[in-house]
N, C-alpha and C positions, 0 to 999 in steps of 0.2 A: 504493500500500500504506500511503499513512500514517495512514488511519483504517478503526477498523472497527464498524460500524453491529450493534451489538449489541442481539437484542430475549431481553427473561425474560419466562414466561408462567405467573405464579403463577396455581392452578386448585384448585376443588375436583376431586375424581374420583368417576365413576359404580363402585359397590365392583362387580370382579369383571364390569364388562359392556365387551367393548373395542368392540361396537358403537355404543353410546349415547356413551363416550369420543371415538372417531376422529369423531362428526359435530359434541361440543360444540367441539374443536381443529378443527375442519375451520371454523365459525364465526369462531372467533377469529382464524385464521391469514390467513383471505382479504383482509379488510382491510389487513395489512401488505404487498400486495404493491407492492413497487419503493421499498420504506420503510427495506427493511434488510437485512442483509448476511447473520447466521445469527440463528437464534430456537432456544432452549433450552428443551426441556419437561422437567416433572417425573421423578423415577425410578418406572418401570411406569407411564407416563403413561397406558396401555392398562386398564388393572385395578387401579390403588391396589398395594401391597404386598402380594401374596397370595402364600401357598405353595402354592397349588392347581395345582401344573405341568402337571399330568399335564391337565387340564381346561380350560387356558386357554394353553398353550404353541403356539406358532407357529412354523415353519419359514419361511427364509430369503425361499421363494416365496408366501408370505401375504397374507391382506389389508392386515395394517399397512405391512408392507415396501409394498408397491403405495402403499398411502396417502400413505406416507412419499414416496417419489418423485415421485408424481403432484405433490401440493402442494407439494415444494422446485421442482418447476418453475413450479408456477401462480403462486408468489407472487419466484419469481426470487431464493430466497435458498437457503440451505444450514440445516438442519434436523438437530436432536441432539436425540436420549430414548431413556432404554432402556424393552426393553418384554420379554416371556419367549417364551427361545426356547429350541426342542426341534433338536437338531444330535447324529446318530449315535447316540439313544437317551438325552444326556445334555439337562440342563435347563440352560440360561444366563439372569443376568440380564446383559441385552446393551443398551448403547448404540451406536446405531447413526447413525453421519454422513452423512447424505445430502446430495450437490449436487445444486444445478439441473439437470445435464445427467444426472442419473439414476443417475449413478455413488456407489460408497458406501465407507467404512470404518467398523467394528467394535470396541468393545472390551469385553469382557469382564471383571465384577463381579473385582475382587482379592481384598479382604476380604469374605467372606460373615456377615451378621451373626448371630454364635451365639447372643445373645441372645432371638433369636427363631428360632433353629433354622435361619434361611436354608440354614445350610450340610448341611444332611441333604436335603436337597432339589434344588438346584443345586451347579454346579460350578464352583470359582472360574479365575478367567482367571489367565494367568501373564506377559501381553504388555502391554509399557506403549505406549499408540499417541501419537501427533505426526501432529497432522492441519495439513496446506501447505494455507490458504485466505484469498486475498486477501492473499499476500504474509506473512501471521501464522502461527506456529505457535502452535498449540490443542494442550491438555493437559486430554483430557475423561476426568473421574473420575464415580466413584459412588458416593455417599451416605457409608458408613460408611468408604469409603479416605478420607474426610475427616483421619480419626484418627491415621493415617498415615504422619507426615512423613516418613519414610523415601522410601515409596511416591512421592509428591508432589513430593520433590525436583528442583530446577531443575537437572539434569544434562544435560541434551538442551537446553537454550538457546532453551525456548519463552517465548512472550509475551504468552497466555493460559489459567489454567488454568479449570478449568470442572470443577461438581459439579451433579451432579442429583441430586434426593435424595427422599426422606416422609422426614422425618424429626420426631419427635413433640415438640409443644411443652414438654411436661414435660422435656425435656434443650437448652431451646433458648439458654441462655444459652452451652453451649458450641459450639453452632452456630455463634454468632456471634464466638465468642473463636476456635474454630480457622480460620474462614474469614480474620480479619483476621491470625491468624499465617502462615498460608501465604502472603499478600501481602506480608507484611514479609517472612520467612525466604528467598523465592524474589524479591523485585523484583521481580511479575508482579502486573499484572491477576489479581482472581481472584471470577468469577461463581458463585454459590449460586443454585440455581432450587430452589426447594421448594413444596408443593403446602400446600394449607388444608380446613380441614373435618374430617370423621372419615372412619374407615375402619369397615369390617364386625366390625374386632376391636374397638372403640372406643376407640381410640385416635385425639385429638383432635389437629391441626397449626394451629400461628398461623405458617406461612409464612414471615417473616423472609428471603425472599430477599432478595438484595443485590448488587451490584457494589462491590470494592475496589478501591481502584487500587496500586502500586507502593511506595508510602511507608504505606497501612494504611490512608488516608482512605477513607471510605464515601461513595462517589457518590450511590449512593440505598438506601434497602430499605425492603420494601413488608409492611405487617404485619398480620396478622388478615383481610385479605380477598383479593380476587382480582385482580391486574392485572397488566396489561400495559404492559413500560415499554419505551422503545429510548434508548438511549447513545451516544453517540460515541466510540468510545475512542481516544488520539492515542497513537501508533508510537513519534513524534518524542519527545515528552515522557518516554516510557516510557524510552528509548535515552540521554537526555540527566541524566535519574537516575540512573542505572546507569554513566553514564560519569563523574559526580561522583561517586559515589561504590559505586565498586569492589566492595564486597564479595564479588559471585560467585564471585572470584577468588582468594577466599580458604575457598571451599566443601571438603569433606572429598572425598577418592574412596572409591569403596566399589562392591562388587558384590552384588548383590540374590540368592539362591541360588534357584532356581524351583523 
């Protein structure tokens, strides 16, 4: 458990098509296989940011979900992105964790973003998930719970958080200011996968994904174009910060109302 083989897959996106999506990611992913441990795709990796629910929503038994499976096993790693999903008549934007051996966990959008009406359309999740993979606990969030700290808070004693996102380059300086505070604020690891290009609204992304590490340092981040990068991130070193210096232990309690 004491590293873990982190891959980001900054992307442009096909707006609104999830077939021409799942074959460009079906591309990209094959090559990593036996390379790395999980691979992180954009928020709506499937469609870009659409509120077209009703028209591009997927149930649980879909082709993504299949996709998604198929290739956490082909490439022998464990696979995160949310994509839209239709559950009991209501609309989720849902990321969804997939292992190698086919098995999965789910988490469901917190903050729905009003600014673009997200939330008259979808329905916000109320469940904070801690995903057990390769000895790590993963704190995989979405886009606008970026904003959050509440929400984000290192309460659960995880050791990577994780955001997927579109999130538009015209607000990208704080993209980057709140990813590096939640690495400081939590002493975690903390991965931004963002996507590049425009969307059908035109609204334009310069990407800026990135990996933080524990003390706020930028390992890498990838800007204006497409790529794919893999990490190593050390347990050890993470665990040996935090035992110098203490602060979690000086964190607030508090409870979250649903």
């Amino acid at each position: 458990m004491e590293r873990l083989r982190l891959t980001t897959v900054q992307s442009t996106l096909h707006w609104e098509n999830i077939s021409d999506n799942l074959k460009m990611f079906e591309k990209k992913l094959l090559p990593l296989a036996g390379t790395t441990d999980l691979v992180i795709l954009p928020e709506m990796f499937t469609t870009g940011f659409s509120m077209r629910a009703t028209q591009l929503a997927e149930d649980m038994n879909g082709h993504t979900m299949e996709w998604l499976i198929t290739n956490a096993e082909t490439i022998h790693a464990a696979i995160a992105g949310s994509f839209i999903v239709v559950e009991n008549g209501s609309y989720y934007n849902r990321l969804v964790f997939v292992f190698p051996d086919g098995s999965y966990q789910f988490y469901d959008k917190r903050h729905l973003f009003t600014l673009a009406e997200e939330h008259l359309t979808f329905t916000a999740g109320s469940e904070l998930l801690i995903v057990e993979w390769k000895g790590w606990r993963i704190c995989p969030l979405i886009c606008y719970d970026l904003r959050f700290p509440v929400w984000s808070r290192n309460t659960d004693s995880y050791d990577l958080l994780v955001y997927t996102a579109n999130w538009p380059d015209r607000r990208r300086q704080a993209w980057k200011a709140l990813l590096a505070a939640r690495a400081v604020e939590n002493q975690s690891y903390v991965a931004g996968v963002n996507r590049v290009g425009s969307d059908g609204t035109g609204l334009s992304y310069a990407g800026d994904t990135s990996v933080i590490d524990f003390a706020g340092n930028v390992l890498y981040r990838v800007t204006d174009a497409e790529g794919i990068f893999t990490i190593d991130l050390s347990y050890k070193d993470q665990m040996a910060f935090r035992n110098k210096l203490q602060f979690l232990a000086d964190r607030d309690v508090f409870e979250i109302k649903k």
